[in-house]
Steps between C-alpha positions, in 0.01 A plus 500: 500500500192733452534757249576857622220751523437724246600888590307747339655660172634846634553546086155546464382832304193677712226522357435865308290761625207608332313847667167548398346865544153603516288815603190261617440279771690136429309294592119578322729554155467168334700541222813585730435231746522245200785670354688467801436133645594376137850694551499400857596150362830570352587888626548654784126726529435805710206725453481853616129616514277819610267432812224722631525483865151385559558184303790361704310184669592212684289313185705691254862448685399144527424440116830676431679298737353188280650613164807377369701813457582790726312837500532810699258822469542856531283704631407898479558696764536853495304528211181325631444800683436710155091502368406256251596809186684455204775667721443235757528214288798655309720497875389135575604388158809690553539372845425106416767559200788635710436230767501269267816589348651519846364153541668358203851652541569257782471224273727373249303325220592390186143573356258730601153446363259818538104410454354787362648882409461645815820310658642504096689778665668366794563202317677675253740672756536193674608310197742824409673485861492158549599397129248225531271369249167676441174336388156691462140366554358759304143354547311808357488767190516779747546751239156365383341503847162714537639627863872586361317689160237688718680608786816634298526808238639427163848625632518245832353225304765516226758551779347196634556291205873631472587407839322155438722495144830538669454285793371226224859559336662350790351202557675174411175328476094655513180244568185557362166359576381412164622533170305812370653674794841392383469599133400891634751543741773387193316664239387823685641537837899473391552172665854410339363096474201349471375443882407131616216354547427385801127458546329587859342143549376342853710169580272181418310346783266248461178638653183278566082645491499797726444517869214817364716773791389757275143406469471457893664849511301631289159305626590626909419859288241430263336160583340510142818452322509187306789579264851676518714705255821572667769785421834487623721801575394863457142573336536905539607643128495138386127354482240810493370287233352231742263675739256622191543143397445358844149688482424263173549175620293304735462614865628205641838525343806701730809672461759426716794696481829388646768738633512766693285748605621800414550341106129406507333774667477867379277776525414449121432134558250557735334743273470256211348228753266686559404678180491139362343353820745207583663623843311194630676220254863604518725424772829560612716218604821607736834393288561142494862341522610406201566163620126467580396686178433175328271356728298824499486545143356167434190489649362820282293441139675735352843760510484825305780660332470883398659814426381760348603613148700805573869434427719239322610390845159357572449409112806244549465417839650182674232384751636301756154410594387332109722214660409458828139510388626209276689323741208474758287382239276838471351614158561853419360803329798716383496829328584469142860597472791284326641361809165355601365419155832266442456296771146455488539397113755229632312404833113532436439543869307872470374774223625831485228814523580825303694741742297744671159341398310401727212385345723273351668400826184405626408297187808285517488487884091338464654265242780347686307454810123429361644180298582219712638274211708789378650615846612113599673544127694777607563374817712215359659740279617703748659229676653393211643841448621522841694140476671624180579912556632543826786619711701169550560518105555863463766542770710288273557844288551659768811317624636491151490885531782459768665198408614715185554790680804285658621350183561837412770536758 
């Protein structure tokens, strides 16, 4: 007599719910879209994102379709009629936040996990009508921001730090990018713990000698282009530093800076390309897929990481891209701030330059690419770096994060 079939266990406990909130577009926010596929394993994940109309594709619906989670956009409506003002913005922030909120009242989570302060907010009255757990990615000082202490008086910045302060004081758990970060927000901000740190690394991929895409790209516009620096992400208020530098280094070397447009291409730009006379050596390379990043990344000399030395925001910065340079075997030239300096003590795989020097830039930038010996070094290093510090070892704090937020109960 056979055995009888099993039935499924109608006992079993459904999986929690986990909402994750965010006022930028999913799916080029890498630190989310890592945060969530590691939940996605044991929790229930939903995402709730901002979308600008003009980026809802049939390639962007498709890659979403492809990730392991659900997510579901809002969009601005009424208020995307308004001029791009200070006003203007203000309604579409106000706008995103309320639809957002109205968004996550029709779930029922038992955690919601806010990326950022903007959706701190609706998080927070989530999490107050839902009575569900509430965990903040606070992955920036923004009291210490250049933008939030130059566009606010003395009276709406300190109102800024008091609204940040309370919402802090109801968190059950706050994540930080990197330790300095955590110590400020305790010791400073009036975070009632010390935050985790969770670090914002790439996951590890084994990447092989680069295909060159960015040298062809940058060859179909300047045929004497032999060697590549890339950037990643937004240049504009970031890397002023590298177009006077650009100007000292040999005219067959090219910039190519990945992202988009509208982060790599300002009036000012323009200006300093030509003051400095390099308009015809940098280039601007539509976003890439983060999937795809690797493969681009890899085929450059060189990846540059710089801010400028204006706040402590910058001056403990957590670059996402130290580690992908890293983990596509790229040496780097990094600005000379903590952050950077640590992990290029541990993994010799670049030099830091003296922030906004660019004499010095340039220096550091001839010596990386003008020894062979020296740049295969660093090379190896970098691989090295990217087998050892990388996402697939770092989500592991992550998931700790929750699995003691449910001990708790």
């Amino acid at each position: 007599m056979s055995p009888p079939a099993r039935t499924a266990d109608l006992t079993a406990q459904p999986r929690r719910r986990v909402l994750l909130l965010s006022m930028h577009e999913v799916v080029h926010e890498g630190r989310l879209v890592r945060a969530a596929t590691a939940l996605a394993r044991v929790y229930d994940v939903e995402v709730i994102g901002w979308l600008r109309p003009e980026r809802d594709t049939p390639a962007l619906r498709q890659t979403v379709a492809a990730l392991p989670f659900r997510v579901r956009y809002v969009t601005v409506r009424w208020a995307s009629r308004l001029p791009k003002n200070l006003p203007g913005y203000g309604a579409r922030f106000v706008e995103v936040f309320a639809r957002l909120l109205a968004a996550g009242l029709r779930e029922r989570p038992w955690a919601v996990y806010p990326h950022g302060l903007e959706p701190l907010g609706v998080a927070y009255l989530l999490a107050l009508v839902r009575h569900c757990r509430l965990v903040w990615d606070a992955y920036e000082l923004y009291p210490d921001q250049a933008d939030f202490i130059v566009n606010h008086t003395r009276i709406t910045h300190r109102l800024g730090i008091c609204y940040q302060r309370f919402l802090m004081r109801r968190c059950d758990e706050i994540i930080a990018c990197n330790r300095h970060r955590a110590e400020i927000m305790y010791g400073e901000y009036g975070a009632p713990f010390l935050p985790k740190v969770v670090r914002n690394l790439p996951p590890f991929k084994e990447t092989s000698p680069g295909e060159a895409r960015l040298l062809r790209f940058a060859q179909q516009q300047n045929a004497r282009i032999r060697r590549v620096i890339v950037h990643t992400g937004g240049i504009i208020g970031r890397g002023e530093v590298i177009f006077p530098a650009l100007a000292e280094v040999p005219d067959d070397v090219g910039l190519v800076l990945v992202g988009y447009p509208n982060c790599n291409r300002s009036a000012r730009m323009d200006e300093l390309l030509r003051t400095y006379g390099v308009g015809h050596r940098v280039f601007v390379h539509p976003v890439v897929p983060y999937a795809e990043l690797q493969a681009h990344l890899s085929g450059a000399d060189l990846g540059l990481v710089t801010y400028p030395n204006t706040c402590r925001n910058n001056y403990y910065c957590a670059p996402t891209k130290l580690h992908e340079y890293a983990m596509a075997g790229v040496p780097v030239v990094a600005v000379d701030f903590p952050p950077c300096r640590e992990m290029l003590d541990q993994y010799e795989y670049g030099c830091c330059f003296e922030p906004d020097n660019s004499t010095d830039l340039a220096a550091k930038i001839r010596a990386c690419l003008e020894q062979p010996a020296r740049h295969a070094r660093m090379v190896a290093e970098a691989r090295r770096a990217g087998r050892e510090v990388n996402w697939e070892l770092e989500q592991r704090k992550l998931m700790e994060i929750f699995r003691t937020l449910e001990q708790r109960e």
